[in-house]
N, C-alpha and C positions, 0 to 999 in steps of 0.2 A: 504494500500500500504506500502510497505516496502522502508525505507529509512534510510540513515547513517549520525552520525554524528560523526566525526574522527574515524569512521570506524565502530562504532559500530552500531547494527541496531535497528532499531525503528520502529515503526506500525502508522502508521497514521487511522483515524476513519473510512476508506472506499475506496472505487476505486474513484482518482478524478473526475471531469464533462469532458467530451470527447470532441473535437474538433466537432462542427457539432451539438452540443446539446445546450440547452438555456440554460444560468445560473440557480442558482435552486433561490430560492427565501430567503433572508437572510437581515440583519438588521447591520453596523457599526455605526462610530459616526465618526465627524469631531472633529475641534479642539475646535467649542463652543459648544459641546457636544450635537448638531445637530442629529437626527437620521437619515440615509442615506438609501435608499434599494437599492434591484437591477433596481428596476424603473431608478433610480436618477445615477444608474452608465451605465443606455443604452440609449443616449439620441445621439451618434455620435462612431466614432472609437477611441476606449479604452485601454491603455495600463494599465493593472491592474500588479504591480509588489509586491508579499508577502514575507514578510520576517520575520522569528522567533522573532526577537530581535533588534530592530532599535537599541539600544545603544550597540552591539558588531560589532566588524570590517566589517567582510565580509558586515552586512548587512546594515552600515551605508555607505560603496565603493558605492554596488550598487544603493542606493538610490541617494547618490552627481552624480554618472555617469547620470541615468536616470533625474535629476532633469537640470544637463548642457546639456543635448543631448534635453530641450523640447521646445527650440526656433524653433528647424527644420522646429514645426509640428506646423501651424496654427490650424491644425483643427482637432485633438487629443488632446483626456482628458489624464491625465499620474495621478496617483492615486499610492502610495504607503499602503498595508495592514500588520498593526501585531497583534501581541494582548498587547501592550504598551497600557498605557492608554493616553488620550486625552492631559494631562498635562506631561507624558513622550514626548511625538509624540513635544510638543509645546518646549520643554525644550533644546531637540535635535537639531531643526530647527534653533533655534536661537542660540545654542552653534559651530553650523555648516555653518551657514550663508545660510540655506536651506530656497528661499523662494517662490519658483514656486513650487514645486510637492506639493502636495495636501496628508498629511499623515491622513491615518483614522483607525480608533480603533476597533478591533475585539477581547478587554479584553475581551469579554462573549462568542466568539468564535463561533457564531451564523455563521461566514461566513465558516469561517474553518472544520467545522460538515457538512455543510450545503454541502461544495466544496469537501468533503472527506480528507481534508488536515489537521485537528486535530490530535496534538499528544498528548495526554492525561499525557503520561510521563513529560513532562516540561513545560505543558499547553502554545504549542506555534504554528503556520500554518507553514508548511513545503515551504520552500525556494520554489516562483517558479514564471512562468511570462505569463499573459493571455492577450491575445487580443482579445477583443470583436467587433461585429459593433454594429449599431445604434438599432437593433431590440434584443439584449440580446443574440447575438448567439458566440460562440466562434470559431475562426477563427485560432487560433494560440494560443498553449500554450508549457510551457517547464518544464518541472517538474525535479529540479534539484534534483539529486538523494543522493548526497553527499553534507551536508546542508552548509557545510564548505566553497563551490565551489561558485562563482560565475557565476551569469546567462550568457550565449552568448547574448553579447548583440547587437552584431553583426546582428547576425539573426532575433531577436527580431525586430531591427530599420531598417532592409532590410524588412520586412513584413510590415512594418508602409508606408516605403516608395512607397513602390508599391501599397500600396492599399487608401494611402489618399485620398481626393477628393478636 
């Protein structure tokens, strides 16, 4: 897929996973360097949000928004993805005072290959925001095209809303 960042384009590894389709099956890490799968990220309704680079701007907004927006949701997981490593992800959270969203590590980019979201150019997953339910199926996703931009998060937390239980 083709994507920009400040304009210029970039190729990501593939077509990402479609609305309606299961996650594919892929491997991150928490912050004790836990190994996570897709099992362990479909267990209820899921805000998965990926971001290239937790420690530049755009992507550190989105995360503090989604990280104040997850009192709403009793019964939503809220999971942020990059390819920072484990001790980047722990570094950030506490220079941020981030300490509900849940960041996990796709340095080895197993989710990002796996989602079509790999950019090989700057070894990072392309900006974008999934909601899954309970059964691994994707319901809602937004594949931000210009990496710079920040996600609607509007829409994102209007689909949470209506479909919580």
């Amino acid at each position: 897929m083709e994507i920009t960042r400040h304009g210029t384009a970039i190729m990501t590894n593939g077509t990402p996973t479609a609305i309606g389709e299961k996650l594919p099956v892929f491997t991150v890490k928490d912050a004790q360097g836990r190994s996570l799968t897709t099992q362990d990220l479909s267990q209820r309704l899921t805000l998965i949000s990926v971001v290239p680079d937790i420690n530049t701007r755009v992507c550190s907004i989105s995360t503090k928004h989604f990280n104040e927006d997850m009192d709403a949701f009793d019964n939503v997981d809220f999971y942020t993805i990059s390819t920072n490593t484990p001790q980047e992800q722990q570094t950030w959270c506490a220079a941020e005072n981030v300490k509900k969203m849940q960041l996990l590590s796709d340095q080895n980019a197993d989710f990002g290959k796996a989602m079509g979201l790999f950019v090989a150019d700057n070894h990072t997953d392309a900006r974008s925001v999934w909601i899954i339910d309970d059964t691994g199926t994707v319901k809602y996703r937004e594949l931000i095209t210009e990496q710079t931009h920040e996600p609607d998060y509007t829409s994102a937390l209007a689909y949470l809303e209506a479909h919580q239980h």
